[in-house]
C-alpha positions as CSV (number, residue, x, y, z in Angstrom):
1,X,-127.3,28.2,-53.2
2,X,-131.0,27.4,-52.4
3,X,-132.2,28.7,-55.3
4,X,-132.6,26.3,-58.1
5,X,-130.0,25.8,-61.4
6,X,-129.3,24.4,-64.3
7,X,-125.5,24.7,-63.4
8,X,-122.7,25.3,-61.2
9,X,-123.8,28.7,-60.5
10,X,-120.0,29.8,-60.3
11,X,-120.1,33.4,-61.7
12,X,-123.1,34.5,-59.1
13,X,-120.8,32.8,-56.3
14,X,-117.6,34.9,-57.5
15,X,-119.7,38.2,-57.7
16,X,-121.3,37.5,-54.1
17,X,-117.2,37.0,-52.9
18,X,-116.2,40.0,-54.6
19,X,-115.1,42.5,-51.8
20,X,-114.9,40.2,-49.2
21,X,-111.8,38.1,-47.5
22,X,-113.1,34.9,-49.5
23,X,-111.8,34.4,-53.1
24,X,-112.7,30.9,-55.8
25,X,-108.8,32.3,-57.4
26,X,-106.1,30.0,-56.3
27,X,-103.1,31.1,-58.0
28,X,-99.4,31.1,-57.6
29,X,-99.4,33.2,-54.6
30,X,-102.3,30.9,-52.9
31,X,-99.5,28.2,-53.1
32,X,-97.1,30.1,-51.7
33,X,-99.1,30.7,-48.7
34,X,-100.0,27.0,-49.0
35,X,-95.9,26.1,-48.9
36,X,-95.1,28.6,-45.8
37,X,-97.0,26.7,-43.4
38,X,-94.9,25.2,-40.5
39,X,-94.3,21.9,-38.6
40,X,-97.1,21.5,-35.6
41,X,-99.0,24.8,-37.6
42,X,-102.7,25.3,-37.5
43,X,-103.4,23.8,-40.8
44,X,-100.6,21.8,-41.6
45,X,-102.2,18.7,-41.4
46,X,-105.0,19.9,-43.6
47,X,-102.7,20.9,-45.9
48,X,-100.4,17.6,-45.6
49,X,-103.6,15.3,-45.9
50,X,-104.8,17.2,-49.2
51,X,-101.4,15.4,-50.4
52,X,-102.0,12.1,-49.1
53,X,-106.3,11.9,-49.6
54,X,-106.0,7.6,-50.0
55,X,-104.9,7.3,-46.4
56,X,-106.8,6.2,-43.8
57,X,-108.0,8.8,-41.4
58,X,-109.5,6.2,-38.8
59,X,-105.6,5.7,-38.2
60,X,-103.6,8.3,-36.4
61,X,-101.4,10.3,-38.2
62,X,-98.3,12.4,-37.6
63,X,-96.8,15.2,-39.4
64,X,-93.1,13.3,-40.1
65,X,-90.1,15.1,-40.7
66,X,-89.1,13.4,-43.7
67,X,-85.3,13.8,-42.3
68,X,-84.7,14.0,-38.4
69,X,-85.6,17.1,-37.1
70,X,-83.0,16.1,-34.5
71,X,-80.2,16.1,-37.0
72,X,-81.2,20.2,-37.8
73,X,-80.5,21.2,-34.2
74,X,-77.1,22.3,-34.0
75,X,-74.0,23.7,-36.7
76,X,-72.3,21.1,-35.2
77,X,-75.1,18.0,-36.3
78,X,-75.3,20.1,-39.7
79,X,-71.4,19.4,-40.1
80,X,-71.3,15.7,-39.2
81,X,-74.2,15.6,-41.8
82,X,-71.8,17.2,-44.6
83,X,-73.7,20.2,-45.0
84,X,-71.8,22.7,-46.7
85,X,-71.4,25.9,-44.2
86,X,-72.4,28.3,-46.7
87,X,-76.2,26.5,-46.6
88,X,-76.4,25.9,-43.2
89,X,-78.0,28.4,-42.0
90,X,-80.8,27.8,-44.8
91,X,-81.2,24.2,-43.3
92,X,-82.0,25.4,-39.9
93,X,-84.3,28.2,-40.9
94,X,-86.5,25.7,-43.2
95,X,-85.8,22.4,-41.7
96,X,-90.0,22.6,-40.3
97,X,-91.3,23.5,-43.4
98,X,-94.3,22.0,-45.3
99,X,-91.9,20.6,-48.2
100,X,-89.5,18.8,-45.5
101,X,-92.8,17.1,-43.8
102,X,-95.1,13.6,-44.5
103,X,-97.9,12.0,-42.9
104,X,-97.2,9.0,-41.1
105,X,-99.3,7.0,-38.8
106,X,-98.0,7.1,-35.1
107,X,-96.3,3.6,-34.4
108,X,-94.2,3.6,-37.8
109,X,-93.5,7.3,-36.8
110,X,-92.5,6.6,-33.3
111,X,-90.3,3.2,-34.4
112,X,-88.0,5.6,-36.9
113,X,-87.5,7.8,-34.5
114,X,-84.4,9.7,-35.3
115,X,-83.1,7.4,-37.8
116,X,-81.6,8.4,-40.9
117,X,-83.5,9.3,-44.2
118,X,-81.4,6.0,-45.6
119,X,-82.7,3.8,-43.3
């Protein structure tokens, strides 16, 4: 990278990554990996603010479950909630996954507490 170019050398990069655990592909199954990552996980947040990149860092942000993790606790919370039995079990396997989760600074966070996606 020192050296001098006339462009992006991206072709010398890819050959210097070949072989090792690096890679410049991000395909389908990069995504993938991206979408597993977890509630409270090591780079959740990094992942979460590549979604939201106009937000104000200098704030404190948490990750948000976008619906209650509370209400994903119990078969009997899932029932109350009208979730049909046959997908129950789905909900509480994925309920702190990457796709249920926002940013959202700490106060606002911390005031919804609990409260229904409707309100």
């Amino acid at each position: 990278m020192s050296e001098q170019h006339d462009t992006f050398p991206q072709e010398r990069i890819r050959d210097e990554l070949k072989g090792t655990t690096r890679s410049m592909i991000f395909g389908e199954e990069e995504v993938d990996n991206l979408l597993s990552y977890k509630y409270g996980g090591r780079y959740t947040f990094l992942v979460l603010s590549l979604l939201y990149p106009s937000l104000d860092y200098r704030n404190q942000f948490h990750q948000d479950h976008i619906f209650p993790r509370s209400f994903f606790t119990t078969l009997k919370k899932l029932n109350t909630k009208g979730i049909p039995a046959d997908k129950q079990q789905f909900y509480l396997e994925n309920f702190d996954c990457l796709a249920k989760l926002h940013l959202l600074e700490g106060v606002p966070n911390q005031e919804k507490l609990d409260r229904d996606f409707r309100e």
